[in-house]
VOBA-1610 file (N, C-alpha, C; in pm, whole numbers, padded with zeros to 5 digits, always signed):
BEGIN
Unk-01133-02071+06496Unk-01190-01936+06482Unk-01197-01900+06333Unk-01326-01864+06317Unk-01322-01806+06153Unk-01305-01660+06128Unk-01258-01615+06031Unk-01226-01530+05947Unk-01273-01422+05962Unk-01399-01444+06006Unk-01464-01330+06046Unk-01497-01271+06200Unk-01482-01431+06298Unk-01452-01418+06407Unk-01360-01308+06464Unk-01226-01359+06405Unk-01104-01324+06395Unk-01114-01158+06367Unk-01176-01128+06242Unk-01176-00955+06209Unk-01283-00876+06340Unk-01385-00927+06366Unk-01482-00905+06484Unk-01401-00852+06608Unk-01278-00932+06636Unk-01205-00932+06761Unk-01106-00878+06778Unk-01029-00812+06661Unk-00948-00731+06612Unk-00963-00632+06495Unk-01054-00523+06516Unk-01093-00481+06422Unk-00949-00359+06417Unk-00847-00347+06451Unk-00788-00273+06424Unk-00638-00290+06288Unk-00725-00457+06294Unk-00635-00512+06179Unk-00718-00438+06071Unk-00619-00377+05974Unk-00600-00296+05834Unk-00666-00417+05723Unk-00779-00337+05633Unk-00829-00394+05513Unk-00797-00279+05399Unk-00776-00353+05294Unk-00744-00251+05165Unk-00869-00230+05137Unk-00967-00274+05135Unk-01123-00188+05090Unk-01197-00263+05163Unk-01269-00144+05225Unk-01417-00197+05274Unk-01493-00282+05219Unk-01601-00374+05303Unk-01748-00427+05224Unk-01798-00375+05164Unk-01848-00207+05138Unk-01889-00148+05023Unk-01865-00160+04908Unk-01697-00132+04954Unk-01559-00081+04832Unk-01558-00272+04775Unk-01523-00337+04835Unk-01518-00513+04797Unk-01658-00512+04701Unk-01768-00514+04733Unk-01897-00546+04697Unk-01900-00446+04576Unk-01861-00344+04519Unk-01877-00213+04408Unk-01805-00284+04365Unk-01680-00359+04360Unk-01573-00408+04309Unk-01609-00507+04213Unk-01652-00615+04319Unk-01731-00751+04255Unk-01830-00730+04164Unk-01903-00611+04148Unk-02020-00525+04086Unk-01945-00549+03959Unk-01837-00437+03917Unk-01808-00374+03814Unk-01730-00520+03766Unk-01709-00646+03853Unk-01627-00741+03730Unk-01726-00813+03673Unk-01842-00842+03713Unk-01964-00928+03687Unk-01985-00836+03574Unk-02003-00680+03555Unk-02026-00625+03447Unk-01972-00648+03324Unk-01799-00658+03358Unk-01689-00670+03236Unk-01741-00781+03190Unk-01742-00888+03279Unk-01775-01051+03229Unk-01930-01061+03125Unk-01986-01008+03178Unk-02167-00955+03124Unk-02099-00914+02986Unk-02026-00738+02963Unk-02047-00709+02853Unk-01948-00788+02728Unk-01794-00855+02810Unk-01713-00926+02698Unk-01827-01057+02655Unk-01879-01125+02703Unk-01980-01249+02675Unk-02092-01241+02590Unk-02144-01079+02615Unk-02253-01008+02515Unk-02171-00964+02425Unk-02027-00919+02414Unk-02005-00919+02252Unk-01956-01013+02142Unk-01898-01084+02255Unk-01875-01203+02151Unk-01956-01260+02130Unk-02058-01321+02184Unk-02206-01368+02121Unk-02280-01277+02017Unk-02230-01146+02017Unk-02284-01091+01888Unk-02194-01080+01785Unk-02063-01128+01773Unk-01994-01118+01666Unk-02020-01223+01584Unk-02063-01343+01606Unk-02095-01422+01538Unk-01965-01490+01514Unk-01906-01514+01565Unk-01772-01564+01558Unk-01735-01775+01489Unk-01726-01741+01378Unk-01641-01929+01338Unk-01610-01985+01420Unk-01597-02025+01511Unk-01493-02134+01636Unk-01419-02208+01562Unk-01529-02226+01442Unk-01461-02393+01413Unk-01331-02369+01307Unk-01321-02232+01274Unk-01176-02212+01271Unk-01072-02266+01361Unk-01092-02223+01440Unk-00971-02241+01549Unk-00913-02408+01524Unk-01012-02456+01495Unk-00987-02601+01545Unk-00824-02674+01435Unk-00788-02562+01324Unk-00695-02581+01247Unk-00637-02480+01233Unk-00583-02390+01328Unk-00571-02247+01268Unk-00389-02288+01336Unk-00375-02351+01393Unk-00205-02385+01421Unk-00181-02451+01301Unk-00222-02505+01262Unk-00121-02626+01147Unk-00150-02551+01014Unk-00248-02403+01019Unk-00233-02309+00956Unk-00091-02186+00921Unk-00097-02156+01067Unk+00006-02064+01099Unk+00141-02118+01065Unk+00126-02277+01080Unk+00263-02337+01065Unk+00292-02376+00948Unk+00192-02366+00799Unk+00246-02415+00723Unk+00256-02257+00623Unk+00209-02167+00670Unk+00232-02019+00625Unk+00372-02016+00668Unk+00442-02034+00779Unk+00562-01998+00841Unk+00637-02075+00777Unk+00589-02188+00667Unk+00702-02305+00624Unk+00723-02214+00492Unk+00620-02180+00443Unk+00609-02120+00309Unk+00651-01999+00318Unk+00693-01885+00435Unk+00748-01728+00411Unk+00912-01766+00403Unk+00931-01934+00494Unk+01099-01923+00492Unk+01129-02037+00372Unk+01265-01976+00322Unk+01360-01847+00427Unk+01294-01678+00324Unk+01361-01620+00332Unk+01322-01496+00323Unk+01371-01459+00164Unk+01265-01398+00070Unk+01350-01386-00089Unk+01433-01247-00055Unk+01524-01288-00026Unk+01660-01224-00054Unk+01704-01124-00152Unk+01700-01201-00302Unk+01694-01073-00419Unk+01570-00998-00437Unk+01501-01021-00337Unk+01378-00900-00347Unk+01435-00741-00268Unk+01493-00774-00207Unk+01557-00647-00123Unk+01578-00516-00212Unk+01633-00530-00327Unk+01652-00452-00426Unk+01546-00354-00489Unk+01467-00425-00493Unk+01329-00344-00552Unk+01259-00318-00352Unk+01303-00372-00252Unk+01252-00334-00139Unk+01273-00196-00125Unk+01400-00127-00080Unk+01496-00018-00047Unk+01405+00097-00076Unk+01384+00115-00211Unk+01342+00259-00270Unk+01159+00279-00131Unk+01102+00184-00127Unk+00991+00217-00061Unk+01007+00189+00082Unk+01092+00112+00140Unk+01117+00153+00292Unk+01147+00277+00305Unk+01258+00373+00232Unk+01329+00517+00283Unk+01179+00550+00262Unk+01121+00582+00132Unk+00997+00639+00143Unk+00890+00614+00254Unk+00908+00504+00312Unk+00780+00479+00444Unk+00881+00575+00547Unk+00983+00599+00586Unk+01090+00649+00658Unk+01026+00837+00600Unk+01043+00853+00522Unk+01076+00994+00475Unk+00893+00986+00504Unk+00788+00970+00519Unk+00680+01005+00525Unk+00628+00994+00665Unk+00737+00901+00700Unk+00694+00993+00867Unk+00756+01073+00961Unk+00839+01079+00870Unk+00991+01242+00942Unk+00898+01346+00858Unk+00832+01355+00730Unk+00760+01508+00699Unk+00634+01523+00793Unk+00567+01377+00761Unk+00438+01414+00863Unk+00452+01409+00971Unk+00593+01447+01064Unk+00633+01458+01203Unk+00662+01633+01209Unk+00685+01684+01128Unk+00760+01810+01056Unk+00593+01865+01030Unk+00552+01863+00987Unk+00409+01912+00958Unk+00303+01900+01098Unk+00327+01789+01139Unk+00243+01804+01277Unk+00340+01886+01385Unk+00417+01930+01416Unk+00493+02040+01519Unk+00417+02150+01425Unk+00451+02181+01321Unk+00396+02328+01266Unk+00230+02318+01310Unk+00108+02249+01263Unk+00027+02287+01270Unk-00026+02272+01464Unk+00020+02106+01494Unk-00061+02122+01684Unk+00034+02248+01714Unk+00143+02304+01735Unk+00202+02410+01790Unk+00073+02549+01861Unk+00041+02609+01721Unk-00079+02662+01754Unk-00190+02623+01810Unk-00243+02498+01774Unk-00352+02392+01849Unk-00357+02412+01972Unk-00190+02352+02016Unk-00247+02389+02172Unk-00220+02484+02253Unk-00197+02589+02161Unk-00235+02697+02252Unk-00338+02749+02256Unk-00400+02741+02155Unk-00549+02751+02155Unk-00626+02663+02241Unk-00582+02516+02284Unk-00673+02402+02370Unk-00604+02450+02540Unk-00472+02539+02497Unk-00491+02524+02672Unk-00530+02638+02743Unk-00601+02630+02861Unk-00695+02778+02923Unk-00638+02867+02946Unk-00524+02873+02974Unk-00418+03011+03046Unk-00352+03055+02915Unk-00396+03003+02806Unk-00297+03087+02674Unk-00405+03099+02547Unk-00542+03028+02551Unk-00646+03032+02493Unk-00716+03192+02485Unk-00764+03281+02398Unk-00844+03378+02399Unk-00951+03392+02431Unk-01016+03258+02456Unk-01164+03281+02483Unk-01238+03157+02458Unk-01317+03149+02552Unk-01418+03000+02572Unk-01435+02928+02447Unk-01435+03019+02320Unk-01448+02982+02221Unk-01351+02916+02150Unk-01234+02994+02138Unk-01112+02952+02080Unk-01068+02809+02147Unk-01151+02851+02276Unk-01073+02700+02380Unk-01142+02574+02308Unk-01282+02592+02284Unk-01395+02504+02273Unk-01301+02476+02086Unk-01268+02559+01993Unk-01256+02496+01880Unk-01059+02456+01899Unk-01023+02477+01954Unk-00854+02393+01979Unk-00924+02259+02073Unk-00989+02247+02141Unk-01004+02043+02178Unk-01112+01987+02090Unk-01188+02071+01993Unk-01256+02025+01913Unk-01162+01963+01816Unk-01062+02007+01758Unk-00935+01989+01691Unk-00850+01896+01736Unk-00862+01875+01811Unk-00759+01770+01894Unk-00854+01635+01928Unk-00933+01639+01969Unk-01083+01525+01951Unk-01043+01490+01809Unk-01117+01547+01703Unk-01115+01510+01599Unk-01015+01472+01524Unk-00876+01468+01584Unk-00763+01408+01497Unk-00724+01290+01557Unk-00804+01295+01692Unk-00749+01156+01746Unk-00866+01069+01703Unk-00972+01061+01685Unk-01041+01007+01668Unk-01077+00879+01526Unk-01018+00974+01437Unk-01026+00902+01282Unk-00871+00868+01278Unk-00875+00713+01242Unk-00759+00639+01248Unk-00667+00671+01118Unk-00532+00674+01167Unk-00472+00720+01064Unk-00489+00608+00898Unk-00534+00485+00895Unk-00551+00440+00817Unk-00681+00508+00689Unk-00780+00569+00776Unk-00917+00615+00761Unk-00861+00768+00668Unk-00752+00818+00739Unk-00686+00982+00686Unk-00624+00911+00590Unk-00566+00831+00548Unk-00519+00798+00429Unk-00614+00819+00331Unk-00708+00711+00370Unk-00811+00727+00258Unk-00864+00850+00186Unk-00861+00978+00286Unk-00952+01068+00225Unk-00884+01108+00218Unk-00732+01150+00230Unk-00654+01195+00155Unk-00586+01158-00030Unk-00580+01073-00041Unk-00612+00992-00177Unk-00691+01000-00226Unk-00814+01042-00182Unk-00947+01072-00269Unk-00904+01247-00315Unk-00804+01341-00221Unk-00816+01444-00267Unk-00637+01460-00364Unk-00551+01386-00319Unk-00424+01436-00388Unk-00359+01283-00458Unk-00472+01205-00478Unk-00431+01081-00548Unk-00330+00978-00472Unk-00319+00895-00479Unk-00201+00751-00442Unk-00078+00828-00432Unk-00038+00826-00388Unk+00176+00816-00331Unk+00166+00889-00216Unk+00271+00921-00179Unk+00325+01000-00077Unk+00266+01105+00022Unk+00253+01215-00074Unk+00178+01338-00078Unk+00032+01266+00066Unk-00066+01179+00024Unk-00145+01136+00083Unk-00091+01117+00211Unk+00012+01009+00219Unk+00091+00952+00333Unk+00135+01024+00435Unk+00206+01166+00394Unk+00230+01266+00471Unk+00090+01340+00554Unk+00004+01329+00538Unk-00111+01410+00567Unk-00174+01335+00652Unk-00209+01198+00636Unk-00287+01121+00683Unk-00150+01122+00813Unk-00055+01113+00829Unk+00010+01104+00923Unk+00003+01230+01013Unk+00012+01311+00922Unk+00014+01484+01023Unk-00123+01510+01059Unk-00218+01454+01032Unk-00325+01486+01081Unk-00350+01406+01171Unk-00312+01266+01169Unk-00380+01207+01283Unk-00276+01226+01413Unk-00158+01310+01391Unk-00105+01331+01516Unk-00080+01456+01564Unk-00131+01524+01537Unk-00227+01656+01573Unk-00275+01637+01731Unk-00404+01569+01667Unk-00450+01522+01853Unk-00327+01500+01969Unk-00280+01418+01941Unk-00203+01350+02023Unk-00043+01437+02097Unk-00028+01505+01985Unk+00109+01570+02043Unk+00038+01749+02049Unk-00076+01800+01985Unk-00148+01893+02067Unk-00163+01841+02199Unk-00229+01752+02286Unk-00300+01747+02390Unk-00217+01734+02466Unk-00099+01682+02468Unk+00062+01654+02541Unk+00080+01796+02548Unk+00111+01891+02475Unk+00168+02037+02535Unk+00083+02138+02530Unk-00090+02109+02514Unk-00170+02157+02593Unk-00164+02128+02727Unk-00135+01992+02762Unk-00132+02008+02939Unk+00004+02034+02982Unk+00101+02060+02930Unk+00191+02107+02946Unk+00227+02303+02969Unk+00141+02375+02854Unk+00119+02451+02926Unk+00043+02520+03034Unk-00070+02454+03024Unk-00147+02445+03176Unk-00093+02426+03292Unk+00034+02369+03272Unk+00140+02323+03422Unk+00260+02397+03430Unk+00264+02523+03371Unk+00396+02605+03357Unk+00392+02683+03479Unk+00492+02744+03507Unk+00494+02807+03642Unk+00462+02984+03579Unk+00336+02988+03648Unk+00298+03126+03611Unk+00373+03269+03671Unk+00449+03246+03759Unk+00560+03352+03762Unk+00623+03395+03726Unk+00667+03259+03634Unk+00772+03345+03535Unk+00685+03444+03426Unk+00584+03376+03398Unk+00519+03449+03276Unk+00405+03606+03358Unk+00415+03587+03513Unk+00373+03737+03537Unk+00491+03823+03581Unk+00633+03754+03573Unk+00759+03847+03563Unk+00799+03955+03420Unk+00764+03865+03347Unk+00783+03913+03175Unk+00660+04029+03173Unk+00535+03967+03190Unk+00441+04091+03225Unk+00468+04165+03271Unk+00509+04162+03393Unk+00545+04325+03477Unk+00625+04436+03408Unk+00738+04343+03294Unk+00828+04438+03245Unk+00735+04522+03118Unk+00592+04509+03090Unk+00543+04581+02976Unk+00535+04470+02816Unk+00608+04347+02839Unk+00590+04258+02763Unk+00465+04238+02676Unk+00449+04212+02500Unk+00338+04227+02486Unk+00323+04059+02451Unk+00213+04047+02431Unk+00189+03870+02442Unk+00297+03778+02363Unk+00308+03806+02237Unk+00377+03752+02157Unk+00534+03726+02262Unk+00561+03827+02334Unk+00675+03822+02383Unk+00691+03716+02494Unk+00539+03779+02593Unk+00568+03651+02674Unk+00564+03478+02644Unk+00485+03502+02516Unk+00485+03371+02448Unk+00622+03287+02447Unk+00706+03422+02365Unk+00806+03355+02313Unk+00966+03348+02455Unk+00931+03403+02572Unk+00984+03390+02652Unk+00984+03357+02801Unk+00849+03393+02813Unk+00759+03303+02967Unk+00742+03187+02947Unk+00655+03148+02818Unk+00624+03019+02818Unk+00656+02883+02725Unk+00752+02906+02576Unk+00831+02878+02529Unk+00922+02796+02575Unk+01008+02886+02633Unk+01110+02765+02748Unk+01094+02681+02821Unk+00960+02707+02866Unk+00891+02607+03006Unk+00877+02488+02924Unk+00822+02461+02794Unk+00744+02365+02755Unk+00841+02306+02622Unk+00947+02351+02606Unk+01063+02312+02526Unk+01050+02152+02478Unk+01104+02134+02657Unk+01113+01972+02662Unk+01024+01871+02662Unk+00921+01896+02661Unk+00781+01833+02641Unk+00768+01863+02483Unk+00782+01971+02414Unk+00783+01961+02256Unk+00855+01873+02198Unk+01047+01902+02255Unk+01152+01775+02187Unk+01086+01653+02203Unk+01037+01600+02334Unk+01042+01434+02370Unk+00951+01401+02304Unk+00827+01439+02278Unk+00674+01396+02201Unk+00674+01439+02107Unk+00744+01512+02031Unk+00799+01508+01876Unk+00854+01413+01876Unk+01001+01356+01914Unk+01076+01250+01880Unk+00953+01090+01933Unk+00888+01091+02039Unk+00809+00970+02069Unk+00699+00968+01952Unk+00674+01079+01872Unk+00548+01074+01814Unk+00634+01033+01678Unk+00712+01094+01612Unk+00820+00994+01495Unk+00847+00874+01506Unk+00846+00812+01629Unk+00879+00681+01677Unk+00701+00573+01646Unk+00637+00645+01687Unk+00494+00576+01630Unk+00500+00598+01514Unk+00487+00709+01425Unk+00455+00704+01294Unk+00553+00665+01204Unk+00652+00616+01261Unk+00693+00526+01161Unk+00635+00321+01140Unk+00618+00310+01275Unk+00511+00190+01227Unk+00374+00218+01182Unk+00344+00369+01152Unk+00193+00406+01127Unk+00192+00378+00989Unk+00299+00409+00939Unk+00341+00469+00783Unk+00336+00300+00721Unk+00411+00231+00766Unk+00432+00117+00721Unk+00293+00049+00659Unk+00138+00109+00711Unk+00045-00002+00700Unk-00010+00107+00572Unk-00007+00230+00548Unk-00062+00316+00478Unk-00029+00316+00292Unk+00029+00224+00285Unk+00009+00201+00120Unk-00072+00074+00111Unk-00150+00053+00209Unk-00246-00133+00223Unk-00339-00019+00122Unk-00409+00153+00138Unk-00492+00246+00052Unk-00394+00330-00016Unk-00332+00282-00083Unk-00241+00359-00208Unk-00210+00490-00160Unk-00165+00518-00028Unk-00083+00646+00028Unk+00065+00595+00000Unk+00110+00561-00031Unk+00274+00532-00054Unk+00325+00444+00050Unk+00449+00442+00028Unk+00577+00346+00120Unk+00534+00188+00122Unk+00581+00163+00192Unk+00631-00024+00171Unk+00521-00085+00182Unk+00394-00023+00236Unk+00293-00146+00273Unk+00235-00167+00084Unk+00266-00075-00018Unk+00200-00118-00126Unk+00270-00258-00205Unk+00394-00245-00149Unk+00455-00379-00192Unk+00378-00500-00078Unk+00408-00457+00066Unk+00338-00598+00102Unk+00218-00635+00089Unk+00106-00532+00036Unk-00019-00546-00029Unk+00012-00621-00134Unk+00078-00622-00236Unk+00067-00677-00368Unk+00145-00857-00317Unk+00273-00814-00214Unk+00286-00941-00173Unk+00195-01039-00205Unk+00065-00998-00057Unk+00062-01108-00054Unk-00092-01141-00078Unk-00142-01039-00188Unk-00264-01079-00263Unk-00164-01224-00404Unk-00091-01208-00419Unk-00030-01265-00536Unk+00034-01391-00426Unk+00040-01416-00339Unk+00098-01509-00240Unk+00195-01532-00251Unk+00274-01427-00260Unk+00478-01420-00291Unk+00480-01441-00107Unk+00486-01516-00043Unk+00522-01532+00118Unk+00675-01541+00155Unk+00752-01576+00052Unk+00867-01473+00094Unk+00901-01367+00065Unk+00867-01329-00001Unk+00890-01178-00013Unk+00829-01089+00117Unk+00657-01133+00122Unk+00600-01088+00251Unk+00724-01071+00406Unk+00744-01226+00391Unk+00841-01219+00494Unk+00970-01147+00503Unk+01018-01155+00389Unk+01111-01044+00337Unk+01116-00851+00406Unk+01017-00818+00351Unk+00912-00702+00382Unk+00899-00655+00564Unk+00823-00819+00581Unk+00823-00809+00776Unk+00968-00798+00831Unk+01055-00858+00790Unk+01191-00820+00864Unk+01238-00666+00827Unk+01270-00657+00690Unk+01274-00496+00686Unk+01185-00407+00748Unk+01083-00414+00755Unk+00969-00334+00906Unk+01021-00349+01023Unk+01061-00448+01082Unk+01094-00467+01219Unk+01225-00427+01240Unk+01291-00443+01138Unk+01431-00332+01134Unk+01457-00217+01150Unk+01337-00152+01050Unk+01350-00005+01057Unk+01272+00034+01218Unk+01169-00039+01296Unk+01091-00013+01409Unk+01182-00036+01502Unk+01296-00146+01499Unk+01382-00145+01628Unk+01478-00020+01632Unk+01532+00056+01512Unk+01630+00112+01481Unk+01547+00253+01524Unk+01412+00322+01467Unk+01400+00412+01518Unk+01351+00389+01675Unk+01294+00270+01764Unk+01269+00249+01882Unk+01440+00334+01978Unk+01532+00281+01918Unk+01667+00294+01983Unk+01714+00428+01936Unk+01682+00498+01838Unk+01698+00621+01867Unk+01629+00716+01892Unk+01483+00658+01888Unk+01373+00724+01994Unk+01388+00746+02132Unk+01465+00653+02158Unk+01533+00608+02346Unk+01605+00729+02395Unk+01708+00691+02284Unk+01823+00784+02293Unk+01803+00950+02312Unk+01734+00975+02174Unk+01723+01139+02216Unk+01631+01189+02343Unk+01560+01133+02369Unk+01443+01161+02483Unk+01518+01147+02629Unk+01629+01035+02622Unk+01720+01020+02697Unk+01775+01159+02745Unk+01861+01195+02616Unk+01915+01306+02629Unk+01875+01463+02625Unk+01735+01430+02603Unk+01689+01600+02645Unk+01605+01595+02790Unk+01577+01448+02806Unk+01565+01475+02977Unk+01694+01488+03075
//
């Protein structure tokens, strides 16, 4: 008996998707396959790289070890600085999305308008990569830091606005038409209907959003915004490969260390 015999004669045996739902399915993978095949045929891609790119990787990996060691010294001063530029531009993005999304979310927004320019604001910070905000920040307050901080607080704007924009959209509106009833004027219920509700969604995606921008920070002196990537830029145009490697372990140090106390506090305010 075939397969289909079999379903014919027991049609009360259970399918996870219909012939429609199967056939739309098979549709949309023939598509993926269509458009990944149409772009790599337009990238124009070397192959014939590949054909040495291990005994590449392996003789780069012979040449970073072991790791220059007395470089650490002149390391230090620009890791804290990649560290300290994404605890301000973590500190600067709570101050400015704060307002953002109350402006992006509908039940605390003033008007179609205000709504329409708070996700216009939040679009547009997610959109331009924080490497890209470096840049035009350096075009306006020059190379170091100053840049670094900005290009960080701006590009996480979007991201931790749109988190407690839908956060207040999901608050329990009773409490905030209890505070009303008492004569409350907005500011109040702000700071006591809906404030509290959305606390813990501010702590955790503040602390998760410090936890990204500190590997954000790391790549942002590759355009003369400050911290450690201007040393591993100079690395490894000059082909110091231990030092580079040097550099990559101190990154992955400081990324496991804030990963684990990224854990931790989010831990503890849930």
């Amino acid at each position: 008996m075939t397969p289909q015999q079999h379903a014919d004669e027991h049609p009360e045996i259970w399918r996870r998707f219909s012939p429609r739902q199967t056939l739309i399915r098979y549709i949309w993978l023939l598509v993926i396959v269509a458009v990944v095949v149409w772009s790599v045929r337009h990238l124009d891609i070397p192959w014939f790289y590949f054909l040495d790119a291990h005994l590449q990787a392996t003789d780069l990996a012979i040449r970073m070890w072991p790791p220059d060691w007395s470089f650490f010294s002149e390391l230090a001063r620009p890791l804290i600085e990649t560290i300290h530029i994404a605890t301000l531009g973590t500190v600067v993005t709570v101050v400015l999305a704060f307002p953002v999304a109350f402006l992006a979310a509908r039940n605390t927004t003033f008007n179609p308008l205000t709504w329409f320019v708070g996700r216009f604001i939040l679009v547009a910070s997610r959109s331009v990569n924080t490497v890209v905000w470096g840049l035009l920040f350096v075009a306006i307050f020059g190379p170091g830091a100053m840049a670094g901080v900005w290009a960080i607080a701006l590009r996480s704007i979007g991201f931790m606005g749109k988190l407690v924009a839908e956060a207040i959209e999901e608050i329990d509106v009773g409490a905030v038409e209890a505070i009303e009833a008492t004569g409350a004027n907005r500011l109040q219920v702000l700071m006591y209907g809906i404030l509290p509700q959305v606390l813990p969604v501010i702590y955790g995606t503040t602390v998760y959003r410090w936890d990204i921008n500190i590997r954000e920070s790391t790549v942002l002196g590759f355009v003369g915004a400050g911290g450690i990537g201007i040393l591993l830029y100079a690395s490894i145009n000059q082909f110091l490969w231990r030092e580079v490697a040097l550099i990559l372990l101190a990154v992955f140090g400081v990324v496991i260390i804030s990963e684990f106390v990224s854990a931790a506090v989010r831990k503890r305010i849930s």
